[in-house]
CHARMM internal coordinates of N, CA and C (Angstrom, degrees):
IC EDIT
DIST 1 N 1 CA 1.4355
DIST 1 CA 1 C 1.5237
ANGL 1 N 1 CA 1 C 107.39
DIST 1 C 2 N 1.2793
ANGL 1 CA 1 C 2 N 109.99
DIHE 1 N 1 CA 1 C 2 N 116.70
DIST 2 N 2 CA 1.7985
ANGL 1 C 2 N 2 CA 114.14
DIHE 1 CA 1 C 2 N 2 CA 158.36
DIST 2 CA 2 C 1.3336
ANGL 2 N 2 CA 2 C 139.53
DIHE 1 C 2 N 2 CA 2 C -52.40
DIST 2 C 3 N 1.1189
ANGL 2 CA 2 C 3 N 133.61
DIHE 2 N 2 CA 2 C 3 N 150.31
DIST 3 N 3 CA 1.3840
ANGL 2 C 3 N 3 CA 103.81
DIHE 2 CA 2 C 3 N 3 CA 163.42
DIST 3 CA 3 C 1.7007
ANGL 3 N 3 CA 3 C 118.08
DIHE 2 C 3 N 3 CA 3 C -109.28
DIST 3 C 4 N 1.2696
ANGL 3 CA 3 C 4 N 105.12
DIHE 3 N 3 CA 3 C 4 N 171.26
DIST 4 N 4 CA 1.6760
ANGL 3 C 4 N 4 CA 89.89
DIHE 3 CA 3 C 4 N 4 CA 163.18
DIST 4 CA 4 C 1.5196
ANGL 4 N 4 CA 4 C 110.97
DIHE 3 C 4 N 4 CA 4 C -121.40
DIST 4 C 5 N 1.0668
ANGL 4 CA 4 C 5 N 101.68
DIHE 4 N 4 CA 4 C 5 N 154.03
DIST 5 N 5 CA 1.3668
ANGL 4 C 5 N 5 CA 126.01
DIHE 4 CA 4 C 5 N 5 CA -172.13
DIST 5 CA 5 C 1.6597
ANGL 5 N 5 CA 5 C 133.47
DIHE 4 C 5 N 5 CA 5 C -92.95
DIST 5 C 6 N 1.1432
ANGL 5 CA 5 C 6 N 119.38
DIHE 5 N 5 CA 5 C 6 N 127.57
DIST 6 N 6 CA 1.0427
ANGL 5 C 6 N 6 CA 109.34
DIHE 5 CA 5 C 6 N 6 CA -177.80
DIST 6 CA 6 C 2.1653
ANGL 6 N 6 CA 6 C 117.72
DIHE 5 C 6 N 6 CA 6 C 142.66
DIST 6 C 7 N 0.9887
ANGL 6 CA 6 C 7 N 122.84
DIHE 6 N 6 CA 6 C 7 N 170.71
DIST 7 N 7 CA 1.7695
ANGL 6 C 7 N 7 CA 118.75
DIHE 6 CA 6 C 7 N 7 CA 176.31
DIST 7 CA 7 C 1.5289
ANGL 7 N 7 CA 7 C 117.15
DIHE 6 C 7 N 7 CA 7 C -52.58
DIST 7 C 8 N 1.3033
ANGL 7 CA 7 C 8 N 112.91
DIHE 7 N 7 CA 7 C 8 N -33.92
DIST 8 N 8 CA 1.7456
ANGL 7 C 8 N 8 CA 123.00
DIHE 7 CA 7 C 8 N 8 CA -174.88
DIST 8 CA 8 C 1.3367
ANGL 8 N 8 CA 8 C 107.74
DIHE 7 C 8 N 8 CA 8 C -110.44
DIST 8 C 9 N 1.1767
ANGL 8 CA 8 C 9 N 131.31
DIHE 8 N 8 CA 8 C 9 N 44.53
DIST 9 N 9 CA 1.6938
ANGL 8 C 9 N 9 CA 134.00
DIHE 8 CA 8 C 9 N 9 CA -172.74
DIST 9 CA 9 C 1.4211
ANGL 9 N 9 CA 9 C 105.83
DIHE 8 C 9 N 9 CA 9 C -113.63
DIST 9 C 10 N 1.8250
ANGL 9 CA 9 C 10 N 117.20
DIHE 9 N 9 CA 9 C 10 N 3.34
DIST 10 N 10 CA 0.8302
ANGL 9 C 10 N 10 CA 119.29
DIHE 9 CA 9 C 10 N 10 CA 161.81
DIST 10 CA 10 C 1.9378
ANGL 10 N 10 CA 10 C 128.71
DIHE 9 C 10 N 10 CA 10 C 67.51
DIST 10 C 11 N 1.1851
ANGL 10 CA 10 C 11 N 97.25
DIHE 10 N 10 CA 10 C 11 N -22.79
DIST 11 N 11 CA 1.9646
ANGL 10 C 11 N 11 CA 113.78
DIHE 10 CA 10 C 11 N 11 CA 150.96
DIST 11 CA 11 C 1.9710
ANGL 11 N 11 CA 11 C 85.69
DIHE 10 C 11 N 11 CA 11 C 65.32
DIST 11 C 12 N 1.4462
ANGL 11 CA 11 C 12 N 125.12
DIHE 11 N 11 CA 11 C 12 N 62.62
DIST 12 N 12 CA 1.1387
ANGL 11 C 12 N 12 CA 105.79
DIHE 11 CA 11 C 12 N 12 CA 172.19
DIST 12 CA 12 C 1.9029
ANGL 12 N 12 CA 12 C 109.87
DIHE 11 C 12 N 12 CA 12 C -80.43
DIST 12 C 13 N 1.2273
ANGL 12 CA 12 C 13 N 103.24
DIHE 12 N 12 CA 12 C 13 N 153.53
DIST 13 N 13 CA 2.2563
ANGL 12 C 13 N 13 CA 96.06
DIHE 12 CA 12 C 13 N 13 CA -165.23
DIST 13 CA 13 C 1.2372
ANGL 13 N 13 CA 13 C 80.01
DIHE 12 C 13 N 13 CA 13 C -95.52
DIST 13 C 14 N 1.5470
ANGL 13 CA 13 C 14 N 117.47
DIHE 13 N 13 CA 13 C 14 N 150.60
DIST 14 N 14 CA 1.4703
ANGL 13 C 14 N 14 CA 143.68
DIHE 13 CA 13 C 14 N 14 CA 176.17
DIST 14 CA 14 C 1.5810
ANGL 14 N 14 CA 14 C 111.15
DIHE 13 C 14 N 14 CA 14 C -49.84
DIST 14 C 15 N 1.6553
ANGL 14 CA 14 C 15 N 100.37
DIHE 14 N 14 CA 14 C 15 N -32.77
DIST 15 N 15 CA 1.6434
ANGL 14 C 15 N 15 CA 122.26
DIHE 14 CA 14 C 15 N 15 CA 177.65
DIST 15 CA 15 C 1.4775
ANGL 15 N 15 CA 15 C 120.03
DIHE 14 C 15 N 15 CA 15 C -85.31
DIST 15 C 16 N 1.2219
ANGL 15 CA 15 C 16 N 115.73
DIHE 15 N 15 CA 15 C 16 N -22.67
DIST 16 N 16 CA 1.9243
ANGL 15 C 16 N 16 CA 107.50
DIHE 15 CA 15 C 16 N 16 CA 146.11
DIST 16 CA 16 C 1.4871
ANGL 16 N 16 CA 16 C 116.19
DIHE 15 C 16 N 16 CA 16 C -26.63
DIST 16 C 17 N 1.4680
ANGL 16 CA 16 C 17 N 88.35
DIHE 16 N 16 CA 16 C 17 N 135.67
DIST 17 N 17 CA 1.6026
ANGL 16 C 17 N 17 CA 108.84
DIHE 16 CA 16 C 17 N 17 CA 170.37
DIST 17 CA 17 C 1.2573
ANGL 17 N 17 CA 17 C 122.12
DIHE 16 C 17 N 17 CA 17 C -74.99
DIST 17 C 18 N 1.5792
ANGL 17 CA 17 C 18 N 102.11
DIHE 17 N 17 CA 17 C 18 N -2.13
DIST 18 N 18 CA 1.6777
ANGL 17 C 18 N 18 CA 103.91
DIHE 17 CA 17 C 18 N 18 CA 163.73
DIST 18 CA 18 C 1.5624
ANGL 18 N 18 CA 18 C 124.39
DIHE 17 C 18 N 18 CA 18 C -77.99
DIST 18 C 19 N 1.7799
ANGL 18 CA 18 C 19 N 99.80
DIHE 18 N 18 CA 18 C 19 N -15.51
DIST 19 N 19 CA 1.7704
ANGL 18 C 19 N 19 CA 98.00
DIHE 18 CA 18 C 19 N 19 CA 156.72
DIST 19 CA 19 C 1.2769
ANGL 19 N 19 CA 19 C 121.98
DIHE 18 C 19 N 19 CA 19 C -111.55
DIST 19 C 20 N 1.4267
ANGL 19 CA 19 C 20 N 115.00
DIHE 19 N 19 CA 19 C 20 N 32.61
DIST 20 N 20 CA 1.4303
ANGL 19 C 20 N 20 CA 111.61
DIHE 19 CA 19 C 20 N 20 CA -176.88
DIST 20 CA 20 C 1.7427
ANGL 20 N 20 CA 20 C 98.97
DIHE 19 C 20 N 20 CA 20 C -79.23
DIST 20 C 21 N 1.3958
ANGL 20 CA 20 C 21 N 116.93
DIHE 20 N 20 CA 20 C 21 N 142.16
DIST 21 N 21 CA 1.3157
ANGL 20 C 21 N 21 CA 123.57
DIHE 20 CA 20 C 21 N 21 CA -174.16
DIST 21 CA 21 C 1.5779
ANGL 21 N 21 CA 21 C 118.11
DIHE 20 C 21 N 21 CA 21 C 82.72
DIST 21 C 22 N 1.5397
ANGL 21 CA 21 C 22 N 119.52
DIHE 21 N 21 CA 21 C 22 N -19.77
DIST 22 N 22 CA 1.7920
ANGL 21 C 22 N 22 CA 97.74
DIHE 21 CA 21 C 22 N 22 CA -177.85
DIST 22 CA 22 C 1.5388
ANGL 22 N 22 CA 22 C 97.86
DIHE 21 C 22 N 22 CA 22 C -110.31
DIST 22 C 23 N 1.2677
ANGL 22 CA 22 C 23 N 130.63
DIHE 22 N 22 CA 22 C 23 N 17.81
DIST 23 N 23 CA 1.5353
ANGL 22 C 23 N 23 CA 130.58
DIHE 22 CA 22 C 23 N 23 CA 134.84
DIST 23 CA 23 C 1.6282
ANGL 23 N 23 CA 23 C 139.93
DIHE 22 C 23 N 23 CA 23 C -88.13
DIST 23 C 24 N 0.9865
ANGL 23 CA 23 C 24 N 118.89
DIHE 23 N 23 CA 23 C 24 N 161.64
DIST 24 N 24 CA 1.6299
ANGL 23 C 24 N 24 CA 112.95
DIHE 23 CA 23 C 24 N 24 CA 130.30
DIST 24 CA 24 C 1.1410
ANGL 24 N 24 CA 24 C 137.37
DIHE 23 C 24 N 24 CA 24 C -92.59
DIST 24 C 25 N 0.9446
ANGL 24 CA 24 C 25 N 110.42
DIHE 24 N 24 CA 24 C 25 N 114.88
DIST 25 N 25 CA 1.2318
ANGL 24 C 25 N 25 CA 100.38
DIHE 24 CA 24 C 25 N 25 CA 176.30
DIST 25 CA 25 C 1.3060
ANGL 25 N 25 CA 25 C 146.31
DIHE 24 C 25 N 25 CA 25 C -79.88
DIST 25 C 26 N 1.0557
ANGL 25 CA 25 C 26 N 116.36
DIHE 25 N 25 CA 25 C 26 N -16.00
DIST 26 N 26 CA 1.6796
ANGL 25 C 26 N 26 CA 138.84
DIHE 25 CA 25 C 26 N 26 CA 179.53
DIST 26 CA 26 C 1.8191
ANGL 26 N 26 CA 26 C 99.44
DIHE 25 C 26 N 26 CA 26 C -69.32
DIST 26 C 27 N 1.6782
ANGL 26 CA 26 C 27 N 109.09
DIHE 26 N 26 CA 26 C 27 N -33.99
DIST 27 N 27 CA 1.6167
ANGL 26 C 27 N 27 CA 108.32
DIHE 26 CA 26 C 27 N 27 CA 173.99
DIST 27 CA 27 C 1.3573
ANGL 27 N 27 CA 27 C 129.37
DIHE 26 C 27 N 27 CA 27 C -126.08
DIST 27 C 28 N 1.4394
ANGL 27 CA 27 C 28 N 90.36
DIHE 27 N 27 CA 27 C 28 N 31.58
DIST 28 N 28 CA 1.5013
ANGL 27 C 28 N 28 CA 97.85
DIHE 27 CA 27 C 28 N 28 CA -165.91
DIST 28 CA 28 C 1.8189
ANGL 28 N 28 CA 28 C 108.27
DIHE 27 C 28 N 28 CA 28 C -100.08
DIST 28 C 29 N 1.2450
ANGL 28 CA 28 C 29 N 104.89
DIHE 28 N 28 CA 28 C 29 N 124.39
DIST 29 N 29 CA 1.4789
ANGL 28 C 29 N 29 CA 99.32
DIHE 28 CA 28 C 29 N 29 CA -173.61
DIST 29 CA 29 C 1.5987
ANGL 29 N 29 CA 29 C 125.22
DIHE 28 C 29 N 29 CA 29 C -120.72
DIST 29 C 30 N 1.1221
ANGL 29 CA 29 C 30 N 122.69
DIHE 29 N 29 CA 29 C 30 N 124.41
DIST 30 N 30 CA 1.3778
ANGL 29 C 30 N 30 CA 107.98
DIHE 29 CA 29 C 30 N 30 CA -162.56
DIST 30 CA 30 C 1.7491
ANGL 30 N 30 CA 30 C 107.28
DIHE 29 C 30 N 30 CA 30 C -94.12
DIST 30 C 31 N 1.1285
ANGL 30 CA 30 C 31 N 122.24
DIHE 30 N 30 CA 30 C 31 N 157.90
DIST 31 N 31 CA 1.0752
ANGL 30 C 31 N 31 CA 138.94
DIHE 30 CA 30 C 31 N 31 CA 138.19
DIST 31 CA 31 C 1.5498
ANGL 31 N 31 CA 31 C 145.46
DIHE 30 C 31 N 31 CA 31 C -68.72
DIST 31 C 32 N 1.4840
ANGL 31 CA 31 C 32 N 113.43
DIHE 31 N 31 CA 31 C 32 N 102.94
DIST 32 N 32 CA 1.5444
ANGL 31 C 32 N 32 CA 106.39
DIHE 31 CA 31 C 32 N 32 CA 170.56
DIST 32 CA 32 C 1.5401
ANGL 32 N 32 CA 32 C 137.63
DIHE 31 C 32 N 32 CA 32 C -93.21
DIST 32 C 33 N 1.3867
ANGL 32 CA 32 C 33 N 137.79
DIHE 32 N 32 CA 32 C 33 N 144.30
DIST 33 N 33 CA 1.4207
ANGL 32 C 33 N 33 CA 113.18
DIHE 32 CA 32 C 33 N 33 CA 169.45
DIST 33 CA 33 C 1.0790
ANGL 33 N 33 CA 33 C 90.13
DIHE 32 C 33 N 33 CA 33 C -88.77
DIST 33 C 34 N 1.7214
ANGL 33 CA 33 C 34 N 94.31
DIHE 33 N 33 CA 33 C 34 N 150.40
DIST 34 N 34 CA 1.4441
ANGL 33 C 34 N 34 CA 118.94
DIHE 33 CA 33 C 34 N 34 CA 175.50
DIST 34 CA 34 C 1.8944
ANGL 34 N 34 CA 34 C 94.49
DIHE 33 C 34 N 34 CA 34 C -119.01
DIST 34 C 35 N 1.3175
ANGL 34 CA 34 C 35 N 108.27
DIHE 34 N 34 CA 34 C 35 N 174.75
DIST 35 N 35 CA 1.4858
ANGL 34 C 35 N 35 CA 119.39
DIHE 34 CA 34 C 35 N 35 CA 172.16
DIST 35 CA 35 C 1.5974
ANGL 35 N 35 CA 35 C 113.70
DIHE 34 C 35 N 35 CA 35 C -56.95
DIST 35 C 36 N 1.5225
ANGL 35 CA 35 C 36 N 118.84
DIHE 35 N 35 CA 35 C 36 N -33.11
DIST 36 N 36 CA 1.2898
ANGL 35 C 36 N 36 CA 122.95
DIHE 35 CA 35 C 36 N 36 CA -168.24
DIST 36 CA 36 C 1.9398
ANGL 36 N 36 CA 36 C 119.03
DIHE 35 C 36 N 36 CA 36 C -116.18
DIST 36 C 37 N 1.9971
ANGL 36 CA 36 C 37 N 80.83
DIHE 36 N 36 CA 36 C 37 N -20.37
DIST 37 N 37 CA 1.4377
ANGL 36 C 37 N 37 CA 93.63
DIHE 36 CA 36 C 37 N 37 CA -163.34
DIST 37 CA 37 C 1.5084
ANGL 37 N 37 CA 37 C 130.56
DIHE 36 C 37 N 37 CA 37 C -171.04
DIST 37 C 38 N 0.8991
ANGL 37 CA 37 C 38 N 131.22
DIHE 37 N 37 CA 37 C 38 N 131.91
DIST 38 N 38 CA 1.1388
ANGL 37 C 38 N 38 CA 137.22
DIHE 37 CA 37 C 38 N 38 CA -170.88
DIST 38 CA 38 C 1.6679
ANGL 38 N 38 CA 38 C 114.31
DIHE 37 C 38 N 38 CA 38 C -56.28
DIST 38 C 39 N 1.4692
ANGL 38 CA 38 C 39 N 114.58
DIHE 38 N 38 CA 38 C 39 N 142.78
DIST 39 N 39 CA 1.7042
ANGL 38 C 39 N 39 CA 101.01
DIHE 38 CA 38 C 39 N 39 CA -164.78
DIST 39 CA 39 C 1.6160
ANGL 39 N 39 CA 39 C 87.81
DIHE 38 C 39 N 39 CA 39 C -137.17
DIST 39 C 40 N 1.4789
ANGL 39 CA 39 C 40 N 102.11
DIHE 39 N 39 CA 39 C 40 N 155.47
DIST 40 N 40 CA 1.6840
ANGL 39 C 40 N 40 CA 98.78
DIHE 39 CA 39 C 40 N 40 CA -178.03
DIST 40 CA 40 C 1.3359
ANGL 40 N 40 CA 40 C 112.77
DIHE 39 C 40 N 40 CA 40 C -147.37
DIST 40 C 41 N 1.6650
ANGL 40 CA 40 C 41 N 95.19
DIHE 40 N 40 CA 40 C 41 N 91.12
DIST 41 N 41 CA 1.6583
ANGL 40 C 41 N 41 CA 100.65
DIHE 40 CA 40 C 41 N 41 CA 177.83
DIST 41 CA 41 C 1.2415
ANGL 41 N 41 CA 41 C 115.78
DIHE 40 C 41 N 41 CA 41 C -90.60
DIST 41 C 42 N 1.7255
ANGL 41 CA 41 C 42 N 106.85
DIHE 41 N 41 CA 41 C 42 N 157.17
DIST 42 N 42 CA 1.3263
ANGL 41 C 42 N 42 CA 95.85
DIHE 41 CA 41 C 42 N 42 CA 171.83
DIST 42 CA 42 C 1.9455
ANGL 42 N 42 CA 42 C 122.92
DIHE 41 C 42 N 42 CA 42 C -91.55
DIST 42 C 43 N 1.1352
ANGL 42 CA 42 C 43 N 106.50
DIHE 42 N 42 CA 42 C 43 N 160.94
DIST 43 N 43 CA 1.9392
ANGL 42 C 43 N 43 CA 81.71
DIHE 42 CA 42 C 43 N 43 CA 171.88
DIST 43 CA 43 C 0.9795
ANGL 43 N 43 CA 43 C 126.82
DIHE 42 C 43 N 43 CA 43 C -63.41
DIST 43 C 44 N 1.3285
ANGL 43 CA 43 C 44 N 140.58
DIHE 43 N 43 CA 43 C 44 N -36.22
DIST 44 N 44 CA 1.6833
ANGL 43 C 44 N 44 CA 116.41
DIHE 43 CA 43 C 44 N 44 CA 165.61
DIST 44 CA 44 C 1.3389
ANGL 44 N 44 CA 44 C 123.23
DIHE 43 C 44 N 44 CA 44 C -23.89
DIST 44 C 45 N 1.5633
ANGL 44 CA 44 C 45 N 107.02
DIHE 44 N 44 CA 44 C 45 N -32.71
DIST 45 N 45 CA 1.5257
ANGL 44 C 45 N 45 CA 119.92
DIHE 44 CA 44 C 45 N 45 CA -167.00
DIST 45 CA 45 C 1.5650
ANGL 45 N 45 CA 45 C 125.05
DIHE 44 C 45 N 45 CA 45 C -98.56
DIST 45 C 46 N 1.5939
ANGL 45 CA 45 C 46 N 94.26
DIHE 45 N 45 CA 45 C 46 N 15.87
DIST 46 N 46 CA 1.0728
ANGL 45 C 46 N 46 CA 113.21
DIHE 45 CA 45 C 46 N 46 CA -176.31
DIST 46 CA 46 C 1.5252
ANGL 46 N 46 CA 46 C 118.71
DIHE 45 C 46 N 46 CA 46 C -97.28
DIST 46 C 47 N 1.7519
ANGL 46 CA 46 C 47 N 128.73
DIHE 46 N 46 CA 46 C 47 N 117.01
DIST 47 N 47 CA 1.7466
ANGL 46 C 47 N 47 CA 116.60
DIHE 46 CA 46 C 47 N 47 CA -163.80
DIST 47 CA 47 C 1.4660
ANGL 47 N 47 CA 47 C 105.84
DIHE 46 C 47 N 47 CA 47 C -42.23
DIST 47 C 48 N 1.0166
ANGL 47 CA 47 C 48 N 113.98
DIHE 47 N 47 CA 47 C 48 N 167.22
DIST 48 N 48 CA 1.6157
ANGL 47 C 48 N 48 CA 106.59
DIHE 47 CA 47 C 48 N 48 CA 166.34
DIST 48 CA 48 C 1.4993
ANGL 48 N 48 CA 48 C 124.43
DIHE 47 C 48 N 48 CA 48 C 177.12
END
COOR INIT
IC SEED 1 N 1 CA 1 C
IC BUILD
């Protein structure tokens, strides 16, 4: 899933119950851009 970008993109958190069920979660790993680089946590490792 992408995101979109921008003031009205509305910031939905990966941890909404609007994606409860179309992951896994135990292996599901997201991707961030960073300034230099791409980073790849998993969700456990996500604050929450």
């Amino acid at each position: 899933m992408m995101p979109a970008f921008g003031v009205l993109t509305g910031g939905l958190d990966l941890r909404h119950k609007a994606f409860t069920g179309l992951f896994d979660r135990t292996a599901l790993i997201a991707h961030l851009l960073g300034r230099d680089r791409v980073y790849s946590v998993r969700f456990s490792n996500l604050i929450g």
